[in-house]
C-alpha positions as CSV (number, residue, x, y, z in Angstrom):
1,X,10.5,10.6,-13.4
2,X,10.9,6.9,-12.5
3,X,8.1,5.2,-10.2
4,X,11.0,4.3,-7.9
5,X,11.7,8.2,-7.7
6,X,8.0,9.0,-7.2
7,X,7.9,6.3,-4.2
8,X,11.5,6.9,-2.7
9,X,9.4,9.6,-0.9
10,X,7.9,8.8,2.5
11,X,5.8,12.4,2.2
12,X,4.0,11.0,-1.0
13,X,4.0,7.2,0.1
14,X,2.2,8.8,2.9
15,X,-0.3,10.6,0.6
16,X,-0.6,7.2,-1.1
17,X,-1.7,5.2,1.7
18,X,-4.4,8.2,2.7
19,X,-5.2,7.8,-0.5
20,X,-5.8,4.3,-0.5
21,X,-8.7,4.2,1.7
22,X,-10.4,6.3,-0.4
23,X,-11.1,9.3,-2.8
24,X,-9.7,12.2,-0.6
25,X,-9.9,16.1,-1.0
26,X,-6.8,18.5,-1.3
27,X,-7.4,20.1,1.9
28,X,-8.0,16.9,3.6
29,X,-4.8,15.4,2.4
30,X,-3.0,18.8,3.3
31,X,-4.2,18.5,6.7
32,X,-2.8,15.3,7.0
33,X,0.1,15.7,6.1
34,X,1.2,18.9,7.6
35,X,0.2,17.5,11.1
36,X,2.5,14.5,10.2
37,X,5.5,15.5,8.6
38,X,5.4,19.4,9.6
39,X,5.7,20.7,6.0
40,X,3.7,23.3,4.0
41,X,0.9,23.5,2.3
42,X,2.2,24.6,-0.9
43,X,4.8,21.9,-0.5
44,X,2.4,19.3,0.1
45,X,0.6,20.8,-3.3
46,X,3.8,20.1,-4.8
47,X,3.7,16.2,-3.5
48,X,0.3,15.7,-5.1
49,X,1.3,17.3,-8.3
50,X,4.2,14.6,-8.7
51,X,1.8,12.1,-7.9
52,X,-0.3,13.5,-10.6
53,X,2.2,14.4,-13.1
54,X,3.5,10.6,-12.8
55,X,0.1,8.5,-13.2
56,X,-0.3,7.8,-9.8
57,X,-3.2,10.1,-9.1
58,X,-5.7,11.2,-10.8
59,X,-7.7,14.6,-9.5
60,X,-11.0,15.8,-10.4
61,X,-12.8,18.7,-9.1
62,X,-16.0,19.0,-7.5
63,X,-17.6,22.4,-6.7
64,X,-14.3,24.5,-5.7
65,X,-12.8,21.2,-4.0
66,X,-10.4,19.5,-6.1
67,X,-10.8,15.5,-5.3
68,X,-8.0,13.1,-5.6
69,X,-7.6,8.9,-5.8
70,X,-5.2,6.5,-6.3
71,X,-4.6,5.3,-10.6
72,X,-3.6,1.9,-10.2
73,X,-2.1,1.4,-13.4
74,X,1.5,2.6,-12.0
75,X,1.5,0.6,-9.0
76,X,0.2,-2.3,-11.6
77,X,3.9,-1.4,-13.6
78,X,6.1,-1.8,-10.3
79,X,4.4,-5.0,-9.0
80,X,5.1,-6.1,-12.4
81,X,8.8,-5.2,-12.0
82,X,9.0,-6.4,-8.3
83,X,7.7,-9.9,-10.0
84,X,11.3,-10.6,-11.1
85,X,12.2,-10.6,-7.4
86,X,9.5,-12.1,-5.1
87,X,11.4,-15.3,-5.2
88,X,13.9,-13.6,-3.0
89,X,10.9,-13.6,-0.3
90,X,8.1,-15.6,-1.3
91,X,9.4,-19.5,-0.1
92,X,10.5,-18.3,3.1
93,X,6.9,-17.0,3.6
94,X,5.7,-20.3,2.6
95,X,7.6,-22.0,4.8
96,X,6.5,-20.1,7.6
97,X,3.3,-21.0,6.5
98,X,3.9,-24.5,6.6
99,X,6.0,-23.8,9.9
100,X,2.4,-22.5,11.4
101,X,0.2,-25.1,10.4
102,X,2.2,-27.3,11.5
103,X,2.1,-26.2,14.4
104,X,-1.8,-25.9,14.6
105,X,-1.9,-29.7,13.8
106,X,0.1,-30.4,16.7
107,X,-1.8,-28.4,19.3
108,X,-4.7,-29.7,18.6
109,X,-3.3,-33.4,18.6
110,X,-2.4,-32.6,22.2
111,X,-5.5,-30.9,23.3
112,X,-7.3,-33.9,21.6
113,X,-8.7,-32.4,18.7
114,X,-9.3,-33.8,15.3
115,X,-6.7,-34.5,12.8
116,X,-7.8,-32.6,9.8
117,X,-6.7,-34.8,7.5
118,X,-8.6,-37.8,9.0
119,X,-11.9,-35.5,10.0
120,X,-14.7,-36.2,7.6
C-alpha cells in the first residue's frame, strides 16, 4: 500500500496524531476513536494493523496490553516526496513573514520604540 493510501484516511491520521503525543495502548487508542468517529472496535483494530503492516507503527506488548508509537521512518519518505513541492507554498510563507515584521517595525516606530536595526 502507498503512504498516500495509508494517510488518505482521516480514521488513521487520527490514530496518528494520538499517536504523536505519545506511546499509546490499543484500548486507549480504541477508546478514542470510537467516541470520535463512531466505528468499531474491531474496525479500529483493523486501522492500527494498516498502520502497522505499512511502517508507520510499531507495537510492542507489555503485560497483556499491546503498546503502540509512531515509526518515523515513513513519514521521513513522504516529507522527502513533499520536498519536490514546498516551493509551491514555502515563499508565500516567507513573505508573510516579511509582511509581519514589517509590520512589528512599524508599530513600534509609532509607539516610539527602538529601531532594531539601530538598537545596540
Amino acid at each position: 500500500m502507498h503512504a498516500f493510501d495509508v494517510l488518505g484516511d482521516p480514521i488513521r491520521r487520527r490514530i496518528l496524531e494520538l499517536l504523536a503525543e505519545g506511546e499509546q495502548t490499543a484500548g486507549t487508542l480504541c477508546a478514542a476513536v470510537q467516541r470520535e468517529f463512531g466505528i468499531s472496535q474491531p474496525a479500529v483494530s483493523q486501522h492500527l494493523r494498516v498502520l502497522r503492516d505499512n511502517g508507520f507503527a510499531t507495537v510492542r506488548p507489555e503485560g497483556t496490553r499491546r503498546l503502540y508509537a509512531v515509526d518515523p521512518q515513513p513519514l521521513r519518505q513522504v516529507d522527502a516526496w513533499l520536498d519536490h513541492f514546498r516551493r509551491f507554498w514555502t515563499p508565500p510563507l516567507e513573505a508573510l513573514a516579511t509582511e509581519l515584521a514589517r509590520g512589528r517595525r512599524e508599530r513600534r516606530l509609532r509607539e516610539g520604540g527602538p529601531d532594531e536595526r539601530t538598537a545596540p
